[in-house]
py3Dmol code that shows the C-alpha trace and the ligand (Angstrom):
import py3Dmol

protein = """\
ATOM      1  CA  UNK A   1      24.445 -13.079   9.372  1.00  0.00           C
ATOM      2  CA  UNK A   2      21.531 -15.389   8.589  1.00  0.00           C
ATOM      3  CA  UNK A   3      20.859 -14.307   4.565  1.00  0.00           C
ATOM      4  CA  UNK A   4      17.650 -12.577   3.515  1.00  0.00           C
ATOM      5  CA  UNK A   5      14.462 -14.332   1.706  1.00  0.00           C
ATOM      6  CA  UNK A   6      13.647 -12.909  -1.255  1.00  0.00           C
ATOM      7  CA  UNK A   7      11.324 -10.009  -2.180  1.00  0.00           C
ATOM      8  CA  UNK A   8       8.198 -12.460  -2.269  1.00  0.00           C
ATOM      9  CA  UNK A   9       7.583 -12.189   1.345  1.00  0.00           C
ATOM     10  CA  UNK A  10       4.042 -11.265   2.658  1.00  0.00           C
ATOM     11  CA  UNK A  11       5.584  -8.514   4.451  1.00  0.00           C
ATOM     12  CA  UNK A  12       7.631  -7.196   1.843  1.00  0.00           C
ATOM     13  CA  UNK A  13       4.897  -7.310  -0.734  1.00  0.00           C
ATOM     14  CA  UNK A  14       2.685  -5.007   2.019  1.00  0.00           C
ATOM     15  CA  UNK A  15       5.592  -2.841   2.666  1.00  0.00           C
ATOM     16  CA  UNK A  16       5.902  -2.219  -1.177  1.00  0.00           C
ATOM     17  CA  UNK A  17       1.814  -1.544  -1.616  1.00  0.00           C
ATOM     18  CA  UNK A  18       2.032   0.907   1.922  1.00  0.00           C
ATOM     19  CA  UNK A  19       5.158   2.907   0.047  1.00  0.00           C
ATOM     20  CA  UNK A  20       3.050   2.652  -3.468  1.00  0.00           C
ATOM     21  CA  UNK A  21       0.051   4.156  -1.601  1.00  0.00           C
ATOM     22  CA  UNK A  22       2.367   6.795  -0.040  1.00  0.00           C
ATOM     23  CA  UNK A  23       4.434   7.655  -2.606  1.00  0.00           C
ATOM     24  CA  UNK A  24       6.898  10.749  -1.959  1.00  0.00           C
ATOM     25  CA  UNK A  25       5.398  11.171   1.154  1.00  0.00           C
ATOM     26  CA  UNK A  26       8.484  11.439   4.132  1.00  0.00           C
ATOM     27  CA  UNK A  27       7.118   8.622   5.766  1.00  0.00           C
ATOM     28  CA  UNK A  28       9.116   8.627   9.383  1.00  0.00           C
ATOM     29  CA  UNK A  29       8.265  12.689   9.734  1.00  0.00           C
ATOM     30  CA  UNK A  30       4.607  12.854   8.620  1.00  0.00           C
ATOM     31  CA  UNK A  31       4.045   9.745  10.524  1.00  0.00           C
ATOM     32  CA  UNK A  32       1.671  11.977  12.650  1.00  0.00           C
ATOM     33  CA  UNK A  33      -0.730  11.854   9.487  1.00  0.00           C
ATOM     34  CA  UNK A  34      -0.444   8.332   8.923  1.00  0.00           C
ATOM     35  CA  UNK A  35      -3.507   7.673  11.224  1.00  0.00           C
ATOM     36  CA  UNK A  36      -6.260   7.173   8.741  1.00  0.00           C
ATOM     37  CA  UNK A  37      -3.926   4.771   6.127  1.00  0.00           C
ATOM     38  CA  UNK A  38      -3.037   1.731   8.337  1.00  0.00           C
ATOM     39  CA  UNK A  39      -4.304  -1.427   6.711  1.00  0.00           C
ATOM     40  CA  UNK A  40      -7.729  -2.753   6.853  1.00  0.00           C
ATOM     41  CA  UNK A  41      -7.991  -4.914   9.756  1.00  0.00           C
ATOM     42  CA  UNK A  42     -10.093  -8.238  10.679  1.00  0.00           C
ATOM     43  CA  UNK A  43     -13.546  -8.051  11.583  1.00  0.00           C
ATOM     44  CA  UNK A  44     -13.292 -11.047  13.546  1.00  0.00           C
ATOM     45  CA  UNK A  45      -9.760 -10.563  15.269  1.00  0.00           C
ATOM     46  CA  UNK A  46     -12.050 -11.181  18.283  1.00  0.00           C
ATOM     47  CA  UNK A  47     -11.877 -14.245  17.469  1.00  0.00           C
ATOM     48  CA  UNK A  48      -8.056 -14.632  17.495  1.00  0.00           C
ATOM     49  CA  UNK A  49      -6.398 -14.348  20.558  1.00  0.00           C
ATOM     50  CA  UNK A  50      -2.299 -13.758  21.315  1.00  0.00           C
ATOM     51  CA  UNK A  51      -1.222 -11.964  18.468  1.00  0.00           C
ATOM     52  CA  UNK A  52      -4.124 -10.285  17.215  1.00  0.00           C
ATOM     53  CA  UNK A  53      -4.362  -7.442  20.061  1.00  0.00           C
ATOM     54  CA  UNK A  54      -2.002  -4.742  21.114  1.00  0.00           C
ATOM     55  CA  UNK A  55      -1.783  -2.245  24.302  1.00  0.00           C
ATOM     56  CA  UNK A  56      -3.736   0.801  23.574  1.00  0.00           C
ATOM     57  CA  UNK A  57      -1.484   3.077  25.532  1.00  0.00           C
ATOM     58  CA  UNK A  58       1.371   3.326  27.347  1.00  0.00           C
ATOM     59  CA  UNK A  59       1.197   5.126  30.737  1.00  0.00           C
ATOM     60  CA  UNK A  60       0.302   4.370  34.249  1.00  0.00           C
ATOM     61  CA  UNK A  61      -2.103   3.375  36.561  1.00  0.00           C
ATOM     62  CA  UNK A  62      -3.478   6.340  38.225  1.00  0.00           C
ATOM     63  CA  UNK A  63      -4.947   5.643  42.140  1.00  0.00           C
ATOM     64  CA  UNK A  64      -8.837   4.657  41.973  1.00  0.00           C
ATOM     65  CA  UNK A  65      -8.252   4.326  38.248  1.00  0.00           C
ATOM     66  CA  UNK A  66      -9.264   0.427  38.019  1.00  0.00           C
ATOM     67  CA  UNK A  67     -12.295  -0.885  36.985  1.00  0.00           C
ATOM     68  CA  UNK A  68     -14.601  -1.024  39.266  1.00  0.00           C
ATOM     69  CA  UNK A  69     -12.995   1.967  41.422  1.00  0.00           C
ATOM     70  CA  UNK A  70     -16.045   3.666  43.288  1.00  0.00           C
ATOM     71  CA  UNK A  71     -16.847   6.941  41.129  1.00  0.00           C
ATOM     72  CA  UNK A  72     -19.666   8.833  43.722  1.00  0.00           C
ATOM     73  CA  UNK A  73     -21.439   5.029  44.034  1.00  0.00           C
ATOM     74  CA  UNK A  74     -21.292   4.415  40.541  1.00  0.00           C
ATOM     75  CA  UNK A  75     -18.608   1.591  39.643  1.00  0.00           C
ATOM     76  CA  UNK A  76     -16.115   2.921  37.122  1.00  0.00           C
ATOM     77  CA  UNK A  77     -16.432   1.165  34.017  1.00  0.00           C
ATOM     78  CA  UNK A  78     -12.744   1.011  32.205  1.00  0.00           C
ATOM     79  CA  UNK A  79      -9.162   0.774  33.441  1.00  0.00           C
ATOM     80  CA  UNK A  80      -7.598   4.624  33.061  1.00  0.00           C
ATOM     81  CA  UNK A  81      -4.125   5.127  31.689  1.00  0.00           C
ATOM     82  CA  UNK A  82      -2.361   8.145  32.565  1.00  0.00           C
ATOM     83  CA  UNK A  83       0.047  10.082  30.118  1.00  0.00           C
ATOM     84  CA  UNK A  84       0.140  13.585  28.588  1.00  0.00           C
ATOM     85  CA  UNK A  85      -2.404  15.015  26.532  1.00  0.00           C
ATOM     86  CA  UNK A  86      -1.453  14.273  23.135  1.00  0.00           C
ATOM     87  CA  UNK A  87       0.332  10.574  23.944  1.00  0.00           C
ATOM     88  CA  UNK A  88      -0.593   8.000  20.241  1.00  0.00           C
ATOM     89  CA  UNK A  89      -3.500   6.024  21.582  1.00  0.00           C
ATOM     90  CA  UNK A  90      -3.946   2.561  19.698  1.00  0.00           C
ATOM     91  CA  UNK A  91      -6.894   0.286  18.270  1.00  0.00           C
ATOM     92  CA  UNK A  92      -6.428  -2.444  20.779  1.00  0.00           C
ATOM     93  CA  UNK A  93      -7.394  -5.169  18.204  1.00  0.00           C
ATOM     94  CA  UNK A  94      -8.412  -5.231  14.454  1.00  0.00           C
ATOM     95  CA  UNK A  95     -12.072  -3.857  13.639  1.00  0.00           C
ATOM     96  CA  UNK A  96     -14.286  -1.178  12.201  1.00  0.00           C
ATOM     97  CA  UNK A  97     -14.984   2.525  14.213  1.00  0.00           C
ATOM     98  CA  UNK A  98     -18.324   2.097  14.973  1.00  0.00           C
ATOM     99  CA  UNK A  99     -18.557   5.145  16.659  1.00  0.00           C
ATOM    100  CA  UNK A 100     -16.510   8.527  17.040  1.00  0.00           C
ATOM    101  CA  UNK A 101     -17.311  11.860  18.376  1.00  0.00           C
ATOM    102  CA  UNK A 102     -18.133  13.419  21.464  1.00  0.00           C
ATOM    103  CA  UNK A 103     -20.360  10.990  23.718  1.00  0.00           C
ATOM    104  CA  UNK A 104     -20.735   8.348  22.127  1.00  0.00           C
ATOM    105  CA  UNK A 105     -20.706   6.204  25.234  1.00  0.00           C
ATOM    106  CA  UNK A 106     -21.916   9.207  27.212  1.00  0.00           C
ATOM    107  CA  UNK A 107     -20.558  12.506  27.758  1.00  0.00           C
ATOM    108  CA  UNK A 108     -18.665  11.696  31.045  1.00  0.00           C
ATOM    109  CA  UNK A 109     -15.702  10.374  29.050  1.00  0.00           C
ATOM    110  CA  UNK A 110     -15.928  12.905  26.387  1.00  0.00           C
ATOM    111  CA  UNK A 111     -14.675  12.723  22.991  1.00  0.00           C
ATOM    112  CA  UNK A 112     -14.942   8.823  22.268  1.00  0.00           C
ATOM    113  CA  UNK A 113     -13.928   5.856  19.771  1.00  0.00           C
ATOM    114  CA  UNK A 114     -16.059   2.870  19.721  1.00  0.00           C
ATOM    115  CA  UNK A 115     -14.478   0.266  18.106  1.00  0.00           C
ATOM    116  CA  UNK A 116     -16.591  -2.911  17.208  1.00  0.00           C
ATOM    117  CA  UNK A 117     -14.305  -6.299  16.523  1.00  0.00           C
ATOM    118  CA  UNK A 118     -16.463  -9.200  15.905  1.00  0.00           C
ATOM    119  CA  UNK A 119     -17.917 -11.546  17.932  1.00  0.00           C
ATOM    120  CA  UNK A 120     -20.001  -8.893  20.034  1.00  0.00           C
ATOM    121  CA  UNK A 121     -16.823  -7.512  21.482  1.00  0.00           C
ATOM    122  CA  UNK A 122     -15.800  -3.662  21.400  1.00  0.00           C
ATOM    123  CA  UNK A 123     -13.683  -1.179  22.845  1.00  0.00           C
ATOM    124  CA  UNK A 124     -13.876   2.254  24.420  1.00  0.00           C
ATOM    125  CA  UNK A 125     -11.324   5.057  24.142  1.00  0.00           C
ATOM    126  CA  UNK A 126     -12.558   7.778  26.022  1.00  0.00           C
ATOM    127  CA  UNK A 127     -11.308  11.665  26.737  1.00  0.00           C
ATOM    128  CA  UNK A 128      -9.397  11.949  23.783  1.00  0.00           C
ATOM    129  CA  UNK A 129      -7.902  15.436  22.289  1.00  0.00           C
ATOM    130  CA  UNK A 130      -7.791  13.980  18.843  1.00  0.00           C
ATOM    131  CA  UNK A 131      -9.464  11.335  16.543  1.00  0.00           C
ATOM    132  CA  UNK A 132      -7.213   9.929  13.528  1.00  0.00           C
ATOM    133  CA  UNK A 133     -10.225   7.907  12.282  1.00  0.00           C
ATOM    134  CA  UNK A 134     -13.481   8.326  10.652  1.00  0.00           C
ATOM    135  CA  UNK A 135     -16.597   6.473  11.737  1.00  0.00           C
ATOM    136  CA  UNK A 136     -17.068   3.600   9.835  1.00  0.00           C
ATOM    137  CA  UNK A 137     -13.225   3.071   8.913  1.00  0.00           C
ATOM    138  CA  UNK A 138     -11.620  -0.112   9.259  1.00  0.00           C
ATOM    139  CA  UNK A 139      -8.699  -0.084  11.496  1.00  0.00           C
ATOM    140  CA  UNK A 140      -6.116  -3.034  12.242  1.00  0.00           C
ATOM    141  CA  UNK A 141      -4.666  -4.058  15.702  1.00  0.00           C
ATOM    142  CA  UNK A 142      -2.297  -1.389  17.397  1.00  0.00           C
ATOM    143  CA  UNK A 143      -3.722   1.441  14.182  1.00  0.00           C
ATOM    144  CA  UNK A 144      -2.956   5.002  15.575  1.00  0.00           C
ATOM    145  CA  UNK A 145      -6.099   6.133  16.131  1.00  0.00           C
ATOM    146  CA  UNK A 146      -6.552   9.833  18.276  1.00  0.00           C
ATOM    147  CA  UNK A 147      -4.525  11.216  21.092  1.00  0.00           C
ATOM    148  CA  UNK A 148      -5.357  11.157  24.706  1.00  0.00           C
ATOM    149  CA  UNK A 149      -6.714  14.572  26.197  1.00  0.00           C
ATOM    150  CA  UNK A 150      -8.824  15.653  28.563  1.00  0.00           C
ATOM    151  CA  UNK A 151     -12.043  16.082  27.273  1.00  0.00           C
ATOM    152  CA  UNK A 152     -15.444  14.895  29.598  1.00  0.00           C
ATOM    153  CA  UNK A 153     -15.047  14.716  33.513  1.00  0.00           C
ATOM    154  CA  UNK A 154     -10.837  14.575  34.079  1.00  0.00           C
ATOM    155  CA  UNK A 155      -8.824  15.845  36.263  1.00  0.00           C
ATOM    156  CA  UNK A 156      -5.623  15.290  34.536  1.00  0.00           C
ATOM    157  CA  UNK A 157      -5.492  13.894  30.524  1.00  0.00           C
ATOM    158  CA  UNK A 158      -5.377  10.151  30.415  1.00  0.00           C
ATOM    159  CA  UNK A 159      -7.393   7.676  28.518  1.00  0.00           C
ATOM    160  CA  UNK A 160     -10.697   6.018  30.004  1.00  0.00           C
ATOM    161  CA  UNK A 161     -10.135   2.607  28.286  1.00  0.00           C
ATOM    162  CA  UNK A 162     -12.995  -0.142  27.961  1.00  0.00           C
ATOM    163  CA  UNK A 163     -13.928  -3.299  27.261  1.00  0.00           C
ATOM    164  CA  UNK A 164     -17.369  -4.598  25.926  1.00  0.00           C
ATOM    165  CA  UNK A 165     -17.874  -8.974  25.274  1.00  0.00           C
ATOM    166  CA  UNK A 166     -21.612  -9.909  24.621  1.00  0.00           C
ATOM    167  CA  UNK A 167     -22.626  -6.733  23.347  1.00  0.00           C
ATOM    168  CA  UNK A 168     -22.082  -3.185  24.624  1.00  0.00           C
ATOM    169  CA  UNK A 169     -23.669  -3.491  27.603  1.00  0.00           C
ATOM    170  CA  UNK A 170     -21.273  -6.853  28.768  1.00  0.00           C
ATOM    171  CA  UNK A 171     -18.533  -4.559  30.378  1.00  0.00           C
ATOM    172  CA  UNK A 172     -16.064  -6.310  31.695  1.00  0.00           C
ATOM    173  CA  UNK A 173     -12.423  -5.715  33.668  1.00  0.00           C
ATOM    174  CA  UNK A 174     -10.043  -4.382  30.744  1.00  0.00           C
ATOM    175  CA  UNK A 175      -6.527  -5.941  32.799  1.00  0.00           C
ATOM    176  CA  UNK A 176      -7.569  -9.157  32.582  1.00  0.00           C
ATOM    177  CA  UNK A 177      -9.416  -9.016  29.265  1.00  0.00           C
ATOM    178  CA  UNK A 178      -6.411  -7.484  27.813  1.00  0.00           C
ATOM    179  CA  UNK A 179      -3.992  -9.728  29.582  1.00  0.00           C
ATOM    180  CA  UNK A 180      -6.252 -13.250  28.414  1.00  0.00           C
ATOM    181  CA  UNK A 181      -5.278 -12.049  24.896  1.00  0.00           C
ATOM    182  CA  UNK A 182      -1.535 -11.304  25.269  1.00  0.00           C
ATOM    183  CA  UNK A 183      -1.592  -8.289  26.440  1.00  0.00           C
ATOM    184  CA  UNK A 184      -0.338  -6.523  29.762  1.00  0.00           C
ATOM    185  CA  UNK A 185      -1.998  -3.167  29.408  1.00  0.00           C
ATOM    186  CA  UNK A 186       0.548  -1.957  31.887  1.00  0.00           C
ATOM    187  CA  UNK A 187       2.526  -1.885  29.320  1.00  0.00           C
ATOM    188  CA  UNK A 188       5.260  -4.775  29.612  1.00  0.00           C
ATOM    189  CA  UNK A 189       5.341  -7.484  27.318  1.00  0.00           C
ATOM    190  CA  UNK A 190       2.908  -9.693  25.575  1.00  0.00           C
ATOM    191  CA  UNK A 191       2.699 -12.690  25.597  1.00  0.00           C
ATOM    192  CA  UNK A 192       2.403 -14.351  21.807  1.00  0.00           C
ATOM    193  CA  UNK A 193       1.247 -18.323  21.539  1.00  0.00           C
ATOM    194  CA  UNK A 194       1.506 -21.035  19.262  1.00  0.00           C
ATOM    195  CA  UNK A 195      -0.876 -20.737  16.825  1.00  0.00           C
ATOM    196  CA  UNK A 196      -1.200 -16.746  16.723  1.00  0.00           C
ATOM    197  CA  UNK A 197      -1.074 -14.894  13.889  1.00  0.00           C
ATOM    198  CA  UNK A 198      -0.070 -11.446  12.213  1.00  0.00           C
ATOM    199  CA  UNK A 199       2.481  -9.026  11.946  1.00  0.00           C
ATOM    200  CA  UNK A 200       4.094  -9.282  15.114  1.00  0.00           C
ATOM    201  CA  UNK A 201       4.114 -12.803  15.061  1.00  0.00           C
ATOM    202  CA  UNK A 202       6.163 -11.360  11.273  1.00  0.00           C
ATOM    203  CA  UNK A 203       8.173  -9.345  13.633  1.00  0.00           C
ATOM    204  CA  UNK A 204       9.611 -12.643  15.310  1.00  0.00           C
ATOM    205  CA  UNK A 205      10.145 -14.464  12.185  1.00  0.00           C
ATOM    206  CA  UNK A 206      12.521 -11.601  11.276  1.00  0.00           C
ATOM    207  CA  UNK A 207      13.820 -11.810  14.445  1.00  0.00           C
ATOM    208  CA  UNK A 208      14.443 -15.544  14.860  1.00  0.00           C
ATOM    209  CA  UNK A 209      16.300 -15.045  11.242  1.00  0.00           C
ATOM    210  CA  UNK A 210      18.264 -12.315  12.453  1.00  0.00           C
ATOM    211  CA  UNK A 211      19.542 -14.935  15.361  1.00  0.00           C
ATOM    212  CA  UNK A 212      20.058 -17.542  12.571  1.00  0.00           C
ATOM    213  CA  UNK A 213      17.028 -19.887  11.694  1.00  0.00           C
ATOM    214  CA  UNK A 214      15.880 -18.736   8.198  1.00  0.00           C
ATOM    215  CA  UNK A 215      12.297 -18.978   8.722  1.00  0.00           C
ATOM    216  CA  UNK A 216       9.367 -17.897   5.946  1.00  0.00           C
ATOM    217  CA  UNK A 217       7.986 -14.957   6.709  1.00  0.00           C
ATOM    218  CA  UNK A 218       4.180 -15.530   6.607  1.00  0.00           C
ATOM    219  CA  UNK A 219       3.128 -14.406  10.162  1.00  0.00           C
ATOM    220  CA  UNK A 220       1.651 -17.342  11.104  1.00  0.00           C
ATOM    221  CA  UNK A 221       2.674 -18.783  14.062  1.00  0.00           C
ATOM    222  CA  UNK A 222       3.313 -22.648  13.126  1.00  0.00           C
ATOM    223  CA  UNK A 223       4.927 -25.475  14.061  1.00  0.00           C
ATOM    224  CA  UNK A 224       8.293 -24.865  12.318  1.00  0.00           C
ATOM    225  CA  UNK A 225       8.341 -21.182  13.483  1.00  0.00           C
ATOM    226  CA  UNK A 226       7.565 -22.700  17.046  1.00  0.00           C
ATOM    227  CA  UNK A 227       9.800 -25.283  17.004  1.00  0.00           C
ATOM    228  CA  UNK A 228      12.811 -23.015  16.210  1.00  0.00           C
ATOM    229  CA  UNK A 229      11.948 -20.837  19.311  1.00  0.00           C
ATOM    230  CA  UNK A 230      11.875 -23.715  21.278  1.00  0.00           C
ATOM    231  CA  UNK A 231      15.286 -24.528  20.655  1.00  0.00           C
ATOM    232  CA  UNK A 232      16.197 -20.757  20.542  1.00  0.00           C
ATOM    233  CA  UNK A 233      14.853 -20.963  24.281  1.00  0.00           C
ATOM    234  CA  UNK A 234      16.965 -23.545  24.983  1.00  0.00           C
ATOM    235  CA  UNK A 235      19.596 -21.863  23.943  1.00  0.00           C
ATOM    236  CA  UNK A 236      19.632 -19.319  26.252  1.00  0.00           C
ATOM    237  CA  UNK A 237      18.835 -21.451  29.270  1.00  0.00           C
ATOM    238  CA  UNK A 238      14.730 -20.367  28.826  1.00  0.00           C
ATOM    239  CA  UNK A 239      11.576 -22.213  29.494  1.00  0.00           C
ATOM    240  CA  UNK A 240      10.945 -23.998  25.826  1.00  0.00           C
ATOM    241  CA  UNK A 241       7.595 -23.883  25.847  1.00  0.00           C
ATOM    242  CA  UNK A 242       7.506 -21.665  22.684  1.00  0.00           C
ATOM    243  CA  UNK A 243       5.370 -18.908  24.265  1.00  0.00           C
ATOM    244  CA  UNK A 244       7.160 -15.565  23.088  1.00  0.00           C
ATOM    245  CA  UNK A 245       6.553 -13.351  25.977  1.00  0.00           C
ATOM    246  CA  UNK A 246       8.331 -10.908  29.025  1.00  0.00           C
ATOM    247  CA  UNK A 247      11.378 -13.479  29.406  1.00  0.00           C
ATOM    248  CA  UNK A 248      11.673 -14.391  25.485  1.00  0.00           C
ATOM    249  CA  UNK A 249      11.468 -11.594  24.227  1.00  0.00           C
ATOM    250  CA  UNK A 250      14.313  -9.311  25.942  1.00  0.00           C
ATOM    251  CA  UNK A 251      16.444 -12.019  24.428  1.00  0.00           C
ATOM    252  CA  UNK A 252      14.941 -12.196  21.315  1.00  0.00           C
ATOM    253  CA  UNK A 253      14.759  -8.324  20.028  1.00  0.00           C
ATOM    254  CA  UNK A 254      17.880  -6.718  18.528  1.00  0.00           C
ATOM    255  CA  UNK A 255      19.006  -3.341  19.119  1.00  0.00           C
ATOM    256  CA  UNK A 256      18.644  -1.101  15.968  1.00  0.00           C
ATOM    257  CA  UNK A 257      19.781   1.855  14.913  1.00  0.00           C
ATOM    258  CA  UNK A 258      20.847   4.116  12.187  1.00  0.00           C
ATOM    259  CA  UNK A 259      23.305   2.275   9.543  1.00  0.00           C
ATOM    260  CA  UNK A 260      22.390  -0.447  10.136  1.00  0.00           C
ATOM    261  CA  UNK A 261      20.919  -3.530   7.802  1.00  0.00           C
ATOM    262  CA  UNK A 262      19.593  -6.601   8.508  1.00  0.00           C
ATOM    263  CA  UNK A 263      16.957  -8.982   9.372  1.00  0.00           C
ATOM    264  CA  UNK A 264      16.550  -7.209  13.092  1.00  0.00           C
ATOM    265  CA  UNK A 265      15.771  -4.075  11.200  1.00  0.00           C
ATOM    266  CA  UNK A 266      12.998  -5.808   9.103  1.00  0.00           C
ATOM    267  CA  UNK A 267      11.253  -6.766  12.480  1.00  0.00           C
ATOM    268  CA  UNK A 268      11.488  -3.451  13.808  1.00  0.00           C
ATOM    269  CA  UNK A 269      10.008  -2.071  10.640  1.00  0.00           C
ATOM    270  CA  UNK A 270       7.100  -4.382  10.602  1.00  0.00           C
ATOM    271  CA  UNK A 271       6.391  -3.824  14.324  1.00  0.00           C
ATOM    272  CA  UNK A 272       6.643   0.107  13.857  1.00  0.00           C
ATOM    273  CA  UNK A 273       3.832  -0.492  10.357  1.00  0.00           C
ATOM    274  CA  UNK A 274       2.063  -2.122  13.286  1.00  0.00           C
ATOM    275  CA  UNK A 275       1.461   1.681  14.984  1.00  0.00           C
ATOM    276  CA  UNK A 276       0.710   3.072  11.354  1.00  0.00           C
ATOM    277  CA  UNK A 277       4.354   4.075  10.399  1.00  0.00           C
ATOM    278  CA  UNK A 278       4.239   2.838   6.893  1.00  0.00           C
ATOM    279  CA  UNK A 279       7.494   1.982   6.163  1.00  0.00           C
ATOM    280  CA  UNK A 280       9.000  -0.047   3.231  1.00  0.00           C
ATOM    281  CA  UNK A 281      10.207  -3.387   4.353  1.00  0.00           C
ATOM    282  CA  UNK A 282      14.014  -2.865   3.304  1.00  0.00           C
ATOM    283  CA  UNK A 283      15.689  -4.010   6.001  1.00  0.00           C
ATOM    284  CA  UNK A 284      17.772  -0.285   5.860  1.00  0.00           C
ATOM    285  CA  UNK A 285      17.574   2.007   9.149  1.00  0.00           C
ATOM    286  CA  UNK A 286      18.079   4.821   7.125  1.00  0.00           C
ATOM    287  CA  UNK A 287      16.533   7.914   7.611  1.00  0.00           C
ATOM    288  CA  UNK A 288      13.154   7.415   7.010  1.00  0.00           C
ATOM    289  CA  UNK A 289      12.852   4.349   9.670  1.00  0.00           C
ATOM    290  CA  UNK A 290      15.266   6.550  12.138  1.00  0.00           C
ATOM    291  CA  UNK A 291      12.287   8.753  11.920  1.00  0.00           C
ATOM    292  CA  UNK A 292      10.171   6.572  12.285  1.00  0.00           C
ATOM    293  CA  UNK A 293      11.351   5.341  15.207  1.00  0.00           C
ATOM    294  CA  UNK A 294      11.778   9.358  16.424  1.00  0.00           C
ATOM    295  CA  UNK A 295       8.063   9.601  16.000  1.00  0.00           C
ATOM    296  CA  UNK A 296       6.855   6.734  17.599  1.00  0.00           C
ATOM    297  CA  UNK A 297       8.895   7.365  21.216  1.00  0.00           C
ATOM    298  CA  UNK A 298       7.815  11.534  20.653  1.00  0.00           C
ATOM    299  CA  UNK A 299       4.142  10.257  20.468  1.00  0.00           C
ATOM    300  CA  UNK A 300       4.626   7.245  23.407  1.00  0.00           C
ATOM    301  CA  UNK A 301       6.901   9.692  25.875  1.00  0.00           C
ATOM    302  CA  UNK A 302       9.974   7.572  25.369  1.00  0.00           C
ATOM    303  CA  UNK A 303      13.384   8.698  25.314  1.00  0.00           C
ATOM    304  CA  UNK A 304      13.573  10.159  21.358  1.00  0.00           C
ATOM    305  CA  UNK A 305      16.865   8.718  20.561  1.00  0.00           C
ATOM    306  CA  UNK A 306      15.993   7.105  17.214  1.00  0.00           C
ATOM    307  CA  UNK A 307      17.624   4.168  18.340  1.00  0.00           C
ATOM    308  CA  UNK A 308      15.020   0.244  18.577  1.00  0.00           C
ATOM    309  CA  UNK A 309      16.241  -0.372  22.048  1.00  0.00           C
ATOM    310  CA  UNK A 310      14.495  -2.983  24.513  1.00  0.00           C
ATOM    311  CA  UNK A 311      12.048  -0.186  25.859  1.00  0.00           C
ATOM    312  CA  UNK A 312      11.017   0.994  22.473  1.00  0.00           C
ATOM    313  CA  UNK A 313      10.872  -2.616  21.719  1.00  0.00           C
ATOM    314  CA  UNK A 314       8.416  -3.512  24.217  1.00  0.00           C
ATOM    315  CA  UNK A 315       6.457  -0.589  23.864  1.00  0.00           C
ATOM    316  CA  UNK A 316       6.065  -1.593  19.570  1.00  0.00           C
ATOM    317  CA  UNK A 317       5.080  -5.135  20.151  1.00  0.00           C
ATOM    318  CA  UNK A 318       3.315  -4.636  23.691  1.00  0.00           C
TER     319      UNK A 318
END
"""
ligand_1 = """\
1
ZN
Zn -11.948 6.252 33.503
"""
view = py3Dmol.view(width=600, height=400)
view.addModel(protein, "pdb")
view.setStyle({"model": 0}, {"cartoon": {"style": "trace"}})
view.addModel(ligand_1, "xyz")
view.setStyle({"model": 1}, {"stick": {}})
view.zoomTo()
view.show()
């Protein structure tokens, strides 16, 4: 086993100020009230690309749900992911909640999120059953924000998902928006760059430790980080072209599950903080990150096994 850094890592030192904030509280279980205390996030993650967005849902693709789909000869506006009411619906990139409440972006789509990155670029997270932020909050990429529902014009609960550049009015097709940034909002992998940044590019230092290079753990990115996932590619008979994405990754993520310790259950600890779990970095599936890990495949309709496989994986760093 590749050893540990010590307890100065960027990570670490967040996991320790998350537990300080939520001290006593039984983080895995009351993860359904963690909503409102995820980290501040970036203004100007719109500016970032790979590595600074996550999928916003996981679901499918309901028939005549696409952008552009012909609603009575009005184009629909957003991509629609279908799941049951109640499924965690995520801020798709760092940024402040510029607006929430019922029809915010008209009542069609009901109870709504506006979220406003940077740049001129925002998202839309329509019909939801439940908002787990405040207007004005700052939220960080892949933050549990509400629950999908079916409030507004549905016939079934799914999210109406959008995507604004240039202002709100610059609506544009949320697949390939999402998928020029990383992301497949079908819900495979993404795809993270050289040069990205954040905590899942944190998740794949861990990672690349736990299959023996003994990177620092700063979330950037890098050269060195890049270069040792080159070779790590070549290892295993990959492409080395240092993207981390749908063929890297299976072979990169570690199975974890209760008892066990280690590097590969530091990365699945950061990637669950990702969707607002607020765990201590310890590198310990005990039974607060077992919980965790419960929580997060209740809320996402995944098998709830407890156990980081390559599904629950993919759905934490998708
Ligand atoms: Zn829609």
């Amino acid at each position: 086993m590749p050893d540990d850094r010590p307890d100065t890592d960027a990570a670490e030192r967040r996991g320790l100020s998350r537990r300080a904030m939520l001290s006593g509280t039984a983080m895995g279980a009351g993860a359904l009230a963690l909503g409102l205390l995820g980290t501040p996030g970036t203004a100007s993650a719109a500016s970032l690309k790979n590595g600074a967005w996550r999928n916003p849902a996981l679901g499918y693709f309901p028939s005549g749900g696409h952008f552009g789909a012909d609603r009575g000869g009005v184009p629909h506006a957003g991509q629609d992911v279908t799941n049951s009411t109640g499924t965690a619906v995520y801020a798709a990139a760092g940024g402040r909640a510029y607006r929430v409440g019922w029809g915010v972006l008209g009542g069609r789509t009901g109870n709504g999120i506006i979220l406003f990155h940077g740049n001129s670029t925002y998202t839309y997270y329509g019909h939801l059953s439940r908002f787990r932020v405040s207007e004005g909050s700052r939220v960080s990429a892949g933050e549990w924000i509400g629950d999908m529902g079916t409030t507004g014009n549905v016939t079934g609960p799914h999210l109406h998902f959008e995507t604004h550049t240039g202002g709100l009015n610059g609506i544009v097709d949320p697949v390939s928006f999402m998928r020029a940034r990383g992301v497949d909002l079908g819900g495979g992998w993404s795809s993270i760059d050289p040069g990205a940044s954040g905590e899942v590019v944190e998740a794949i230092q861990y990672l690349m430790r736990y299959r023996g290079t003994n990177l620092v753990i700063d979330g950037d990115y890098g050269p060195v980080s890049v270069s040792a996932v080159k070779s790590f590619q070549s290892s295993r008979g990959l492409y080395a072209d240092g993207q981390v994405g749908p063929k890297t990754w299976p072979e990169l993520v570690a199975t974890v599950r209760s008892g066990r310790n280690g590097n590969h259950v530091k990365a699945a600890q950061t990637a669950l903080n990702i969707r607002s779990a607020g765990l201590l970095i310890d590198g310990d599936c005990g039974s607060v990150t077992v919980s965790a890990i419960r929580s997060f495949q209740d809320v996402n309709r995944l098998v709830v096994d407890g156990v980081c496989g390559p599904l629950t994986w993919r759905a934490l760093v998708g």
